[in-house]
N, C-alpha and C positions, 0 to 999 in steps of 0.2 A: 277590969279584965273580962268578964263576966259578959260586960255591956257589949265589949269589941270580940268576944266570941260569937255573942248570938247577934249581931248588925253584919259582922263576916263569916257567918257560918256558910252561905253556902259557895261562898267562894273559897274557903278554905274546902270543902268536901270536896266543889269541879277543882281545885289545884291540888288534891290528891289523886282525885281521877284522872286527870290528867300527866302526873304525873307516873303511877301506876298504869298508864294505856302505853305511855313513851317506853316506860320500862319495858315492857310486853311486847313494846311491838320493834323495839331494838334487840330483842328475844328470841324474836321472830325473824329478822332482818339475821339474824347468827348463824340460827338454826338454816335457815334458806344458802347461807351463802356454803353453808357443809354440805346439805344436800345434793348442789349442785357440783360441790368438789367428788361426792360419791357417783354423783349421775357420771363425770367427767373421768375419772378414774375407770369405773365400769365401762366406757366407749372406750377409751385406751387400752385395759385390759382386754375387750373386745378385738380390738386393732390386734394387737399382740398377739392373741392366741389367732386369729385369721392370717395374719402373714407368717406364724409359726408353722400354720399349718400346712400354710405355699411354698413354705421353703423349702420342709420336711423331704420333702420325693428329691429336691437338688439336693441336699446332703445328702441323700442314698444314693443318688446317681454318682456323686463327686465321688465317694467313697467307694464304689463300685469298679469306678474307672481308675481310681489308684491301686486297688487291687489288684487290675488286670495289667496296668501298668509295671507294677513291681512284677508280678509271674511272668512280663513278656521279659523283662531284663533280667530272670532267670532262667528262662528260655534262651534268650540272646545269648546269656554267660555260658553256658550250656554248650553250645553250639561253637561259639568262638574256642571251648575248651578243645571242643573236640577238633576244631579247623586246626588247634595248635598242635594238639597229638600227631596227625596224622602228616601234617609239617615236619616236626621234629623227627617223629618215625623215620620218613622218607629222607630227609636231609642227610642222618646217620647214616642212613641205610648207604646211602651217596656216598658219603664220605669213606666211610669202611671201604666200601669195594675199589673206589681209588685209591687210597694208602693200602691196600692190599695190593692192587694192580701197580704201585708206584711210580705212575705220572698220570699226567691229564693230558685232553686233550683240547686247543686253541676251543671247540667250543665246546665243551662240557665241563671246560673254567669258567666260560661266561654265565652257561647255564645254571650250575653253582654258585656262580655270585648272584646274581639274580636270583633265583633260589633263594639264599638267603635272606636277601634285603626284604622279600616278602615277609619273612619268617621272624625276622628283629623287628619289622615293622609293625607287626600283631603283637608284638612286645615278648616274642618268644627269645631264650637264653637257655643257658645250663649248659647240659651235655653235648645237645647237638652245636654248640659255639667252641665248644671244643676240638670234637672233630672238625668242623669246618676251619678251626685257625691250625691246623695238624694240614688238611687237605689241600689248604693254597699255599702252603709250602713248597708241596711238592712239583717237580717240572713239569711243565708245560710243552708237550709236543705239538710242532705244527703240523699236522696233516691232511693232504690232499685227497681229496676225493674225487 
């Protein structure tokens, strides 16, 4: 055994070197294939924070503009509240003074009705639907002018 050590010595020493350099250098080959998953990662991360940063001003703007969107439909609500008051106001006001007066007349039936149709059509009801179903009740005179 002795013999076949020292007649293969140094081929057993290069097939340990060799095999310790494969080792090493499949080691190597590991370590490199990480590296490059970090280099890869770190461009991606890169990407991401750069189109984070592009987007950033569009999401204030988006955001901005929905704000101003919801305060204009608070404005609008606002405003349509007030179209309806001054509607209703007026319808009653209409009303009353014809069931006080106790008829109409051919056009100030019209103009009541229309009148109203405006007025249901803004989605207004209540009280002035009241009077107004009291008001076309009543007669209708024809008069010349």
């Amino acid at each position: 055994m002795l013999e076949f050590i020292t007649t293969h010595l140094l081929e057993i020493v290069f097939g340990l070197i060799s095999a310790g350099a494969l080792a090493f250098c499949k080691y190597l080959y590991s370590k490199m294939k990480t590296y490059k998953k970090l280099i890869e990662e770190k461009e991606n991360s890169s990407l991401d924070n750069t189109i984070e940063t592009h987007i950033e001003p569009i999401r204030q703007e988006i955001e901005e503009l929905r704000k101003y969107v919801l305060e204009s439909n608070n404005d609008t609500n606002k405003h349509m509240d007030l179209i309806l008051s001054s509607y209703r106001f007026r319808l009653t006001q209409l009303c009353k003074a014809y069931i006080q007066q106790g008829f109409m007349t051919n056009t100030e039936y019209e103009q009541l009705v229309e009148f109203y149709k405006v007025y249901a059509g803004l989605g207004g009801n209540g009280q002035a639907k009241t009077y107004y179903e009291r008001a076309v009740q009543l007669p209708v005179h024809d008069v010349q002018e």
